[in-house]
PLY file of the C-alpha trace (Angstrom):
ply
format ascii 1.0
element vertex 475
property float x
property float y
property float z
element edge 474
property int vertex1
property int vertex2
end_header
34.03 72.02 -73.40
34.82 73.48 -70.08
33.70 70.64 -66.60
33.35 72.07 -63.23
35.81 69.38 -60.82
35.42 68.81 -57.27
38.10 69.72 -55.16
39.91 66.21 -54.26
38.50 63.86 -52.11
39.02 60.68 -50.63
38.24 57.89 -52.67
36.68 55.80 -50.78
34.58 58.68 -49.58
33.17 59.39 -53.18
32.43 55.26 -53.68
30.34 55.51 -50.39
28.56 57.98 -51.54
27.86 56.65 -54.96
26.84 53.65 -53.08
24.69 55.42 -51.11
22.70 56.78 -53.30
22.73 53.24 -55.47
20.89 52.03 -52.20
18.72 54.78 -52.09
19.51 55.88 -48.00
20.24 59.25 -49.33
18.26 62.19 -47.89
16.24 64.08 -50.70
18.30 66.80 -50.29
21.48 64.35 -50.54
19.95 63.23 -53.30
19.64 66.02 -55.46
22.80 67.58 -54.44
24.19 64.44 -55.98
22.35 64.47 -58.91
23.93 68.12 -59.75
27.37 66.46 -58.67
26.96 63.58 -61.53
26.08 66.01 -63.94
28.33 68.55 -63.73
31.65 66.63 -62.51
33.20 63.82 -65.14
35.23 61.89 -62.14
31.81 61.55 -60.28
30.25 60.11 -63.43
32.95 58.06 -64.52
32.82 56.06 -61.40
29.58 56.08 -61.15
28.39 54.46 -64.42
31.84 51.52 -63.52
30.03 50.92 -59.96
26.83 50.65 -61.41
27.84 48.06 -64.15
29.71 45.88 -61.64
26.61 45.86 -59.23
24.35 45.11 -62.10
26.47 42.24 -62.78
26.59 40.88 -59.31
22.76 40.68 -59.37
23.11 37.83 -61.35
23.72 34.37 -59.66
24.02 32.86 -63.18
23.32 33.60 -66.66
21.32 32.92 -69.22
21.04 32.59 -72.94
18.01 34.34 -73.38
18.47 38.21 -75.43
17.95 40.86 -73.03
15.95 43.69 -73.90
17.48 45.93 -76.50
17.27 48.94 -74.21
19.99 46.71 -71.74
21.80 45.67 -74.48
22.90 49.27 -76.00
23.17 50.26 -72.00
25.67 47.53 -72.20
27.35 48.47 -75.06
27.75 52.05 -74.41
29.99 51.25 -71.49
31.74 47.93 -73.48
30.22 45.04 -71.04
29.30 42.47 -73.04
25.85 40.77 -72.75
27.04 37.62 -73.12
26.48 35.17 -69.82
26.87 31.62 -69.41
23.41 29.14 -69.10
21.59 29.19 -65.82
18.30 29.58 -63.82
17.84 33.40 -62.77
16.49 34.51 -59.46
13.27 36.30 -60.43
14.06 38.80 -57.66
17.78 39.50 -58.71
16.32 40.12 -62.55
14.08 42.51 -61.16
16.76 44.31 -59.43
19.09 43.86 -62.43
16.88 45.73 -64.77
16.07 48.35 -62.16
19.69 49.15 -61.77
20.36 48.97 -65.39
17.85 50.60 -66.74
18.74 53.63 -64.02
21.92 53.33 -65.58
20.80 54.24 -68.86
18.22 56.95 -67.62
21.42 58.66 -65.94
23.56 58.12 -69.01
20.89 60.26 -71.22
20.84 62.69 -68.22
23.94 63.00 -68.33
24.02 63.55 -72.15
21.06 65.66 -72.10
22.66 68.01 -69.18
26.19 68.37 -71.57
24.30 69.38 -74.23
22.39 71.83 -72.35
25.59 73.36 -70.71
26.86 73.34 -74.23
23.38 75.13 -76.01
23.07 77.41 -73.07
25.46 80.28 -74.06
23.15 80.90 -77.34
19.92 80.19 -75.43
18.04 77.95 -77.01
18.79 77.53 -80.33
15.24 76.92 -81.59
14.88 80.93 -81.16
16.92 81.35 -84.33
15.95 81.11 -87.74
18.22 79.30 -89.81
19.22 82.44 -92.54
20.80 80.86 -95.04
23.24 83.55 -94.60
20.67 86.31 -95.77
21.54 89.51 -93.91
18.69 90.45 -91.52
20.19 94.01 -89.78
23.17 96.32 -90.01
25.10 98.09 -87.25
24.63 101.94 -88.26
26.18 103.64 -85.56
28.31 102.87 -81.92
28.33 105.47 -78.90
31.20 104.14 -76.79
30.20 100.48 -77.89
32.68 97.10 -76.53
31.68 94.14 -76.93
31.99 90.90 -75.80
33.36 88.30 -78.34
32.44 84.81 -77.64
32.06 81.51 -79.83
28.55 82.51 -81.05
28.58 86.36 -81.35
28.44 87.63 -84.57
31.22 89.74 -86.71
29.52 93.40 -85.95
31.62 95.01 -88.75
29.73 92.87 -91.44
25.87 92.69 -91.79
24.39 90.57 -89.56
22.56 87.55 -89.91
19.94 85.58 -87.76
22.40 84.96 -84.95
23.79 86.82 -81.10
24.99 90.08 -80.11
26.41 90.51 -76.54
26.92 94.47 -75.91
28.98 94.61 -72.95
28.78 98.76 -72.48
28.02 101.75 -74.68
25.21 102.02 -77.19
24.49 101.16 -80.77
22.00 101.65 -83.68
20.78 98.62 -85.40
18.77 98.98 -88.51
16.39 95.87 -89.15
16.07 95.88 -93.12
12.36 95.02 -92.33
12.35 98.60 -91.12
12.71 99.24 -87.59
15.66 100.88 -86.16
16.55 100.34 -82.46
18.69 101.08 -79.88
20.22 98.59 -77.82
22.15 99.90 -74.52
25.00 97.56 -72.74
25.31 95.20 -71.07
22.61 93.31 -73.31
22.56 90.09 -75.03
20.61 90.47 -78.48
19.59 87.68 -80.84
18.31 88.26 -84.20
15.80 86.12 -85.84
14.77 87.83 -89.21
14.67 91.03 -90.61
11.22 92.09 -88.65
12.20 90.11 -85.24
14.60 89.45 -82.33
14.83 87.83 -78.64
16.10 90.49 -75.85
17.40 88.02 -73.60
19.03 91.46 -70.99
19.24 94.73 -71.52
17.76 97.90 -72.86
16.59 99.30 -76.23
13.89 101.83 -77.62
12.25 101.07 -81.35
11.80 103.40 -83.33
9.38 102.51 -86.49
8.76 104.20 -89.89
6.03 105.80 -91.09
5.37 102.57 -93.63
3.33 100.16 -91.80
4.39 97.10 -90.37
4.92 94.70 -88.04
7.94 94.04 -85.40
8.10 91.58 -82.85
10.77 91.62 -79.69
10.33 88.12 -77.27
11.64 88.00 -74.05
12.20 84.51 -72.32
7.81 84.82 -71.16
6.80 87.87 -73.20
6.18 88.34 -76.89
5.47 92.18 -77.58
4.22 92.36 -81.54
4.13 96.58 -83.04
3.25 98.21 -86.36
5.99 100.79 -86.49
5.33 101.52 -82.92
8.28 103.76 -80.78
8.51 101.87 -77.22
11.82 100.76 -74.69
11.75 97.33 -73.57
13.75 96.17 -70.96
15.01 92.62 -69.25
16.31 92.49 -65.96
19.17 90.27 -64.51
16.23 88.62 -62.40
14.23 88.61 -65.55
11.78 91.34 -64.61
10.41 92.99 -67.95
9.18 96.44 -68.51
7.41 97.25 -71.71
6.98 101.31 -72.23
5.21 102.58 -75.20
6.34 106.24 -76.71
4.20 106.83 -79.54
1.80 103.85 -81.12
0.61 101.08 -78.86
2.06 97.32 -78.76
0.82 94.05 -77.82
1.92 91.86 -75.11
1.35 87.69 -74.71
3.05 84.99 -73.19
5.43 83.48 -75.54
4.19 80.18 -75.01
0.64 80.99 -76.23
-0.96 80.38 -78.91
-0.54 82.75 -81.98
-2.40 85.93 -81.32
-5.43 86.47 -83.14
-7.25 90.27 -83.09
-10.84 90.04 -82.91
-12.20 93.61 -84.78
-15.01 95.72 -82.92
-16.68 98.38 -84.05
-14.90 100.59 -81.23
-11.31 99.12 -81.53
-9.39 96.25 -82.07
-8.73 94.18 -79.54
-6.53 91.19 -78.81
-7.31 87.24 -77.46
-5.58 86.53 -74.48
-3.51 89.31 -74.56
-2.80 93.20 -73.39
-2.63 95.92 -75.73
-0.47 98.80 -74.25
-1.02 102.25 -75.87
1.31 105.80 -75.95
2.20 106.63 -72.72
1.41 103.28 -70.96
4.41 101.38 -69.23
3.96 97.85 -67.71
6.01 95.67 -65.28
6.39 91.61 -65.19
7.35 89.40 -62.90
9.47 85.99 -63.79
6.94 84.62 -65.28
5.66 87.15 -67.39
2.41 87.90 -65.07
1.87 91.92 -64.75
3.02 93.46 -61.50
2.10 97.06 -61.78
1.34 100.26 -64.74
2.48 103.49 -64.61
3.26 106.52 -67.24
5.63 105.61 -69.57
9.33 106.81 -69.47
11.50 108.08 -71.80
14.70 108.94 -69.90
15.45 105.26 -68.93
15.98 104.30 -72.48
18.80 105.34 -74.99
18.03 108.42 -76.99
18.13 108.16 -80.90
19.10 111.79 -80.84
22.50 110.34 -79.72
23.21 108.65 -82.90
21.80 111.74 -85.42
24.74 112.10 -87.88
26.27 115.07 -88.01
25.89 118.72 -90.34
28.08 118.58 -93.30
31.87 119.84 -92.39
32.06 123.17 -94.06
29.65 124.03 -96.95
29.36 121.17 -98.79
28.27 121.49 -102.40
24.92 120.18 -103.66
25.25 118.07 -107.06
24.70 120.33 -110.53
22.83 118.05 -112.73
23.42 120.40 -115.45
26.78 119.06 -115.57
26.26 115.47 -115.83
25.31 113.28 -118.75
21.96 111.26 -117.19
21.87 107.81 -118.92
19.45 104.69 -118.48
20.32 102.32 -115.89
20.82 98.59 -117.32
17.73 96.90 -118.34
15.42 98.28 -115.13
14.83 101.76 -117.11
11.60 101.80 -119.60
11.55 98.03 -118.43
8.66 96.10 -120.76
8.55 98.78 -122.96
7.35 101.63 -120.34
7.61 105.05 -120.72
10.67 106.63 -118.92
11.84 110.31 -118.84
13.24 113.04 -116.70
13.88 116.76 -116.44
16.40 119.16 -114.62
14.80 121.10 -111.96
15.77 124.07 -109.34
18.23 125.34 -111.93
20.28 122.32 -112.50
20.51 121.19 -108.36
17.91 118.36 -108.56
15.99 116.08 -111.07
12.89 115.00 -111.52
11.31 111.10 -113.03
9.02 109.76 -114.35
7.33 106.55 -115.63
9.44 103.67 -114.94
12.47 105.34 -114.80
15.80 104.74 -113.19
18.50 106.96 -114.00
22.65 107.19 -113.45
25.22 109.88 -113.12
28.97 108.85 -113.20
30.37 110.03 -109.80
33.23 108.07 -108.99
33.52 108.08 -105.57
35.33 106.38 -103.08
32.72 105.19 -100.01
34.29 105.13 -96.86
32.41 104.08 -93.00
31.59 107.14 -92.63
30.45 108.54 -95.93
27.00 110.29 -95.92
24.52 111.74 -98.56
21.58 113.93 -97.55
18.98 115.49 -100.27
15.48 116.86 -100.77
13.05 114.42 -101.61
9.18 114.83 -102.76
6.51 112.64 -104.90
3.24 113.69 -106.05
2.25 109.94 -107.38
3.54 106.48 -105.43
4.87 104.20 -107.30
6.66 100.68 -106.26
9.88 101.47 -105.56
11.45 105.07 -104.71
15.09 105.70 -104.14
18.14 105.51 -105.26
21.77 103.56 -104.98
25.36 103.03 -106.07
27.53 100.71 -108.67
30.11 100.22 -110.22
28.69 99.67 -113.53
25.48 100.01 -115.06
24.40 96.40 -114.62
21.81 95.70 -112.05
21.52 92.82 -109.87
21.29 91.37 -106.53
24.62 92.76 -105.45
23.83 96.45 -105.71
22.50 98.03 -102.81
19.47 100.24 -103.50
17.81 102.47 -100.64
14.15 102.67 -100.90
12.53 105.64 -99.33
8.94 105.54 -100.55
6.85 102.69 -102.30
4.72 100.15 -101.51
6.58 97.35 -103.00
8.59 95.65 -100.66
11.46 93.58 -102.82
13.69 91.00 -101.41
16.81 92.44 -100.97
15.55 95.79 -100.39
16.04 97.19 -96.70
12.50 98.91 -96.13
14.50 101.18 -92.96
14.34 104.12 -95.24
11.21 103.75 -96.78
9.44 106.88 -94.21
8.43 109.35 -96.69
4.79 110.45 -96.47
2.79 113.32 -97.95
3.50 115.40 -101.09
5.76 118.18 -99.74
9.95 118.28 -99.69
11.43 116.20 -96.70
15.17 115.98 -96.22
16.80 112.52 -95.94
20.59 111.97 -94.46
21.98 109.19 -94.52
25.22 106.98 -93.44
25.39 105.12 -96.66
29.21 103.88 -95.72
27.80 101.70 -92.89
26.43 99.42 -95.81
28.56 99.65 -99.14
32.44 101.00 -99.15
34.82 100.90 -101.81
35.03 102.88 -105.28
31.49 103.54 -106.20
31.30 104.73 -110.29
27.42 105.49 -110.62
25.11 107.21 -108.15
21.27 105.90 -109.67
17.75 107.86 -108.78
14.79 105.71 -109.05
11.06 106.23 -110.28
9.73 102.41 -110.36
6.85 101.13 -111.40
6.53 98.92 -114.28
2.26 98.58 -114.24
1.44 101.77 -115.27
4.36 103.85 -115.55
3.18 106.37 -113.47
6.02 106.60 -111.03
7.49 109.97 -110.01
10.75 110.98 -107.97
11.59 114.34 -107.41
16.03 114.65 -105.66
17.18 118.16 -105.10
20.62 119.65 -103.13
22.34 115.99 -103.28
25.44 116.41 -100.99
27.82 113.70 -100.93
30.73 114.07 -97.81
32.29 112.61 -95.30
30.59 113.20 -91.39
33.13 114.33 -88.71
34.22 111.62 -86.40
32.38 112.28 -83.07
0 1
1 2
2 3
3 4
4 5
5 6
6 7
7 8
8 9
9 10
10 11
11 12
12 13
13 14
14 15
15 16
16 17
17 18
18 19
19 20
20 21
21 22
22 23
23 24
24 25
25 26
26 27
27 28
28 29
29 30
30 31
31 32
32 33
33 34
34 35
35 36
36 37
37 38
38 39
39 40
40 41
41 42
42 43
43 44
44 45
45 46
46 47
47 48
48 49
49 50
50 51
51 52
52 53
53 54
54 55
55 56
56 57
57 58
58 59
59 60
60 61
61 62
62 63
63 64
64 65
65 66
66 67
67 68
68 69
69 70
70 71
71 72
72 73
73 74
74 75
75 76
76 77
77 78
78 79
79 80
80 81
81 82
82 83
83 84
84 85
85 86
86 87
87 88
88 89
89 90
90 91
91 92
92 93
93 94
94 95
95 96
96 97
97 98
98 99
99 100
100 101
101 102
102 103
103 104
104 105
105 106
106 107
107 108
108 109
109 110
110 111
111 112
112 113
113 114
114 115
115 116
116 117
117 118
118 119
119 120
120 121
121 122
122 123
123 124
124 125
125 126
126 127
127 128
128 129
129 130
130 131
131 132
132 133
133 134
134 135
135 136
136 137
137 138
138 139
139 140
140 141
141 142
142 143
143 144
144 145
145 146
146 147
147 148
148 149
149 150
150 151
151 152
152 153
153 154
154 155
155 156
156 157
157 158
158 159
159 160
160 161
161 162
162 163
163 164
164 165
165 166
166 167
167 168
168 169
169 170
170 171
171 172
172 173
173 174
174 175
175 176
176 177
177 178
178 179
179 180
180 181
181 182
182 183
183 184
184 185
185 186
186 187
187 188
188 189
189 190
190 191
191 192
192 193
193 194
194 195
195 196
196 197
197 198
198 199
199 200
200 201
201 202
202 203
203 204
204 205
205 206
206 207
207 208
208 209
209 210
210 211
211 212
212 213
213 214
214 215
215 216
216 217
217 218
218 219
219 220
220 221
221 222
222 223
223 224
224 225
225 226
226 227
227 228
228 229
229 230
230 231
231 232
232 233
233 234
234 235
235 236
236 237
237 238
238 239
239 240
240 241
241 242
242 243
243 244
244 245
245 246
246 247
247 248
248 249
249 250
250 251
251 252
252 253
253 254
254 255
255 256
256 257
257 258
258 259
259 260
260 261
261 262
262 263
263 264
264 265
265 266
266 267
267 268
268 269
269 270
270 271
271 272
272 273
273 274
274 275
275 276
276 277
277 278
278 279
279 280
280 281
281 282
282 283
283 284
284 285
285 286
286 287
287 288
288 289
289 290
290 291
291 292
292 293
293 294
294 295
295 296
296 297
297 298
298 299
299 300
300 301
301 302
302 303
303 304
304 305
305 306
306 307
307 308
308 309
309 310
310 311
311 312
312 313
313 314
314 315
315 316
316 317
317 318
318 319
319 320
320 321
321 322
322 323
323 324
324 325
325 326
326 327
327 328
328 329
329 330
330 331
331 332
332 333
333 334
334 335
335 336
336 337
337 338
338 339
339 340
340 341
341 342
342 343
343 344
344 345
345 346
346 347
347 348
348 349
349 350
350 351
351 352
352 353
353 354
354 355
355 356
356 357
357 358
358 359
359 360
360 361
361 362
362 363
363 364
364 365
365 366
366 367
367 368
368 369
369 370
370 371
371 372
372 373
373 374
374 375
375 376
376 377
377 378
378 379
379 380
380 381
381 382
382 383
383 384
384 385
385 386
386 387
387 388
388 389
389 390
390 391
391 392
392 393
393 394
394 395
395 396
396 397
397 398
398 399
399 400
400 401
401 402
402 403
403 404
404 405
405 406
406 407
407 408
408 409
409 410
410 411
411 412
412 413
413 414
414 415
415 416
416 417
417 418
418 419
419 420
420 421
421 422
422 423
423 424
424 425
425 426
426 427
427 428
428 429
429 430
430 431
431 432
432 433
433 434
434 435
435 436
436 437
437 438
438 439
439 440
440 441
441 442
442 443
443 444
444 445
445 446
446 447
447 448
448 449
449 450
450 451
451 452
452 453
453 454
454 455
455 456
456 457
457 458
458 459
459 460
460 461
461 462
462 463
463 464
464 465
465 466
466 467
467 468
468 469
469 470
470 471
471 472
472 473
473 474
C-alpha cells in the first residue's frame, strides 16, 4: 500500500498542531486541511492517536473500578492501554471530557480505517459495480487497432476471455464481443469494467455499440447515468471532468440516474414511454453535467466515435477454396444428433459446396485443422424454418460438452454457454457470415460440426454453402 509523507517537519511543530486541533482553536479551514493530513500521512496519525491516549488519561484525577463502556474499552485495546485504574471518586466534568476525547479517538481511528480502505478500493471503483462471475467468461477481445494497455493489479489478462472484472485502454482501439450479443468499440485512454455478459460501467473514454438483429437488452452505467438498449447502435462517452454524452446511431436508448429506482415502461397506445427517465431516439445526442442533469441536445455524431469498419477482417489471401462436401464422410455428432429419438437428415447441395439439415440434426466433417489467432471461416448461410439453435463449431472429438465452443447464428434459444454475438441472421434469403474464430478457440481442431437444433418438433433447418477456412493477413 503506497502513503503520501509530509516533507519533514519540526516536531514540536506537528505536536502543536495536533494539540491544536485536540483543543479545537483550529480555523475550519485548519481543520479540514488537517483532517486530510491524518488520513493520508501515517506519522501524523501515529502521533496523533499516542497524544490523544495520554490526554485521555490525564483527564482522570483517579480511577475507578467501575467497566467502562465497551465502545472505550476496544478504543483502548486497539492502541494496547489498558483499562485498568486504581479506586477513586471521578470528577463528573473530567469523565465528560474523557469520553469526548476518547470516543473522538475511536471515530478518527474508523476514519482512518475507512479512508485506507477507500484509497485501497479506489483503483477498481467501487467494487459493488462488479458481479462476482464465478469465473464464467462474460466478453472476448476480437480485434486491437494499435491497442497498449495499461497493466495494473486489477486489470484483466486481455489475451484470455474476460470475466466480470477492469480494462484500462491506455491508446488505440479494440473490439469487444459481449457473449450476450453486443459488440463494441472502446477507444483509449478508457477504463472499462465488465459486469456480465449484457452489461458494463464506462468509467472514461469512448465506445460505439453495435447490436444484432436478435433482440435484447444492453446496459452501459456511467458514475450518474444508466443508458439501457435493445440492440441499439449509439457512442457513449465520459469525460475526465465526468461530462457524459449519449449519441444514438440507429435504435433509441434510455437514460436514468443510476441511483434511481429500477426503470419501469409504462405502454401507450402511441409509444412506450419511460418513468422518470429520457428516451433518446436515432439521430438524437445528449450532454450531462457532473451530476448527470442534461445540459444541451443536438444531432447525433458519428465521426467522434471509433468506426467498426476499422476492425472488418480482411478478404481471403488469394483464392481460397470453398469446402467440397462431396468429399467428406458426414457423420452424427455425439448424442445431440436425432436427440430423443428425432428425426435427423441432410443432403449435399450447390454441387457438393454446401449442405443442407434438417430435423434435429447436428452433423461433423473431419478437418483437422490447426486454429491459430488469426484463423477465419466465412460461408453462405440461409433457413427457411427457425429452430433453437443454428450454427456450427469445432472439436476434437465427437463428444459434446461444455468445453466445445459452438457459434450460434440464428435461433431463439439462448443456451448457457452459447455467445448470442453471432446470432444476426434474419429473413429467408443467403447472407454471408466471416468470422475470426481464432480469437476464441486455437489449437488442433479434428471436426468442423453444422447445426440444425431443435429437439420439440424436429423441424429445424440449416442451409452452409462456400465454407472457406484460412488464415486473414496481418494488418
Amino acid at each position: 500500500m503506497n502513503r503520501n509523507r509530509p516533507p519533514q517537519e519540526n516536531q514540536n511543530d506537528l505536536q502543536e498542531l495536533i494539540s491544536a486541533f485536540i483543543d479545537g482553536t483550529l480555523t475550519e479551514a485548519e481543520t479540514q486541511e488537517f483532517l486530510v493530513r491524518l488520513e493520508s500521512d501515517e506519522t501524523t496519525r501515529d502521533l496523533y492517536l499516542q497524544m490523544m491516549n495520554t490526554d485521555s488519561l490525564l483527564q482522570w484525577e483517579q480511577g475507578q473500578t467501575e467497566t467502562l463502556p465497551d465502545l472505550l474499552s476496544l478504543t483502548s485495546e486497539y492502541q494496547g492501554v489498558s483499562t485498568t485504574i486504581d479506586s477513586g471518586v471521578i470528577s463528573a466534568r473530567k469523565q465528560l471530557a474523557f469520553m469526548r476525547y476518547a470516543l473522538a479517538a475511536t471515530i478518527a481511528v474508523c476514519l482512518c480505517l475507512a479512508g485506507l480502505l477507500l484509497m485501497e478500493s479506489n483503483s477498481t471503483l467501487a467494487l459493488a459495480r462488479l458481479d462476482s462471475s464465478d469465473g464464467v467468461p462474460a466478453a472476448m477481445i476480437i480485434e486491437e487497432h494499435h491497442a497498449i494497455w495499461e497493466k495494473t493489479e486489477w486489470t484483466q489478462d486481455v489475451s484470455k476471455p474476460l470475466v466480470p472484472g477492469w480494462l484500462k485502454l491506455k491508446s488505440g482501439q479494440v473490439l469487444i464481443d459481449f457473449l450476450g450479443g453486443t459488440t463494441i468499440a472502446l477507444q483509449g485512454p478508457a477504463e472499462l469494467g465488465l459486469n456480465a455478459n449484457n452489461r458494463a460501467y464506462l468509467k472514461s473514454g469512448r465506445l460505439v455499440t453495435m447490436g444484432t438483429s436478435r433482440v435484447h437488452d444492453f446496459t452501459l452505467t456511467t458514475d450518474n447515468l444508466t443508458i439501457i438498449s435493445q440492440s441499439a447502435n449509439f457512442g457513449l462517452s465520459v469525460t475526465p471532468d465526468n461530462q457524459t454524452e449519449v449519441h444514438v446511431f440507429e435504435g433509441h436508448v434510455t437514460v436514468s440516474h443510476s441511483q434511481s429506482q429500477p426503470v419501469k415502461e409504462i405502454q401507450t397506445d402511441q409509444q412506450s414511454q419511460t418513468a422518470d427517465a429520457v428516451i433518446v431516439e436515432a439521430g438524437q445526442a445528449i450532454l450531462f453535467d457532473q451530476s448527470g442533469q442534461e445540459i444541451s441536445r443536438q444531432l447525433a455524431d458519428r465521426i467522434q466515435f471509433p468506426s467498426r469498419n476499422r476492425f472488418s477482417v480482411a478478404d481471403p489471401p488469394g483464392d481460397i477454396p470453398a469446402i467440397n462436401f462431396a468429399s467428406y464422410s458426414i457423420e452424427p455428432y455425439g448424442f445431440q444428433d436425432g436427440q430423443y429419438e428425432l428425426p435427423t437428415d441432410h443432403q449435399l447441395i450447390e454441387q457438393g459446396k454446401g449442405i443442407r439439415l434438417w430435423g434435429n440434426a447436428w452433423k461433423t466433417l473431419e478437418i483437422n485443422k490447426e486454429v491459430t489467432p488469426n484463423t477465419v471461416i466465412e460461408f453462405d448461410f440461409r433457413c427457411s424454418h427457425e429452430g433453437q439453435i443454428h450454427g456450427f463449431g469445432f472439436d476434437t472429438d465427437k463428444t459434446h460438452d461444455k468445453q466445445n465452443h459452438v457459434f450460434q447464428i440464428y435461433g431463439y434459444e439462448v443456451r448457457p454457454g452459447i455467445g448470442q454475438q453471432f446470432n444476426t441472421y434474419t429473413g429467408t434469403d443467403w447472407k454471408r457470415f466471416r468470422i475470426r474464430v481464432g480469437r476464441y478457440l486455437a489449437g488442433k481442431q479434428r471436426y468442423l460440426v453444422f447445426i440444425a437444433d431443435e429437439d420439440v418438433i424436429a423441424r429445424a433447418e440449416s442451409q452452409f454453402r462456400n465454407v472457406r477456412i484460412y488464415e486473414a493477413p496481418v494488418k
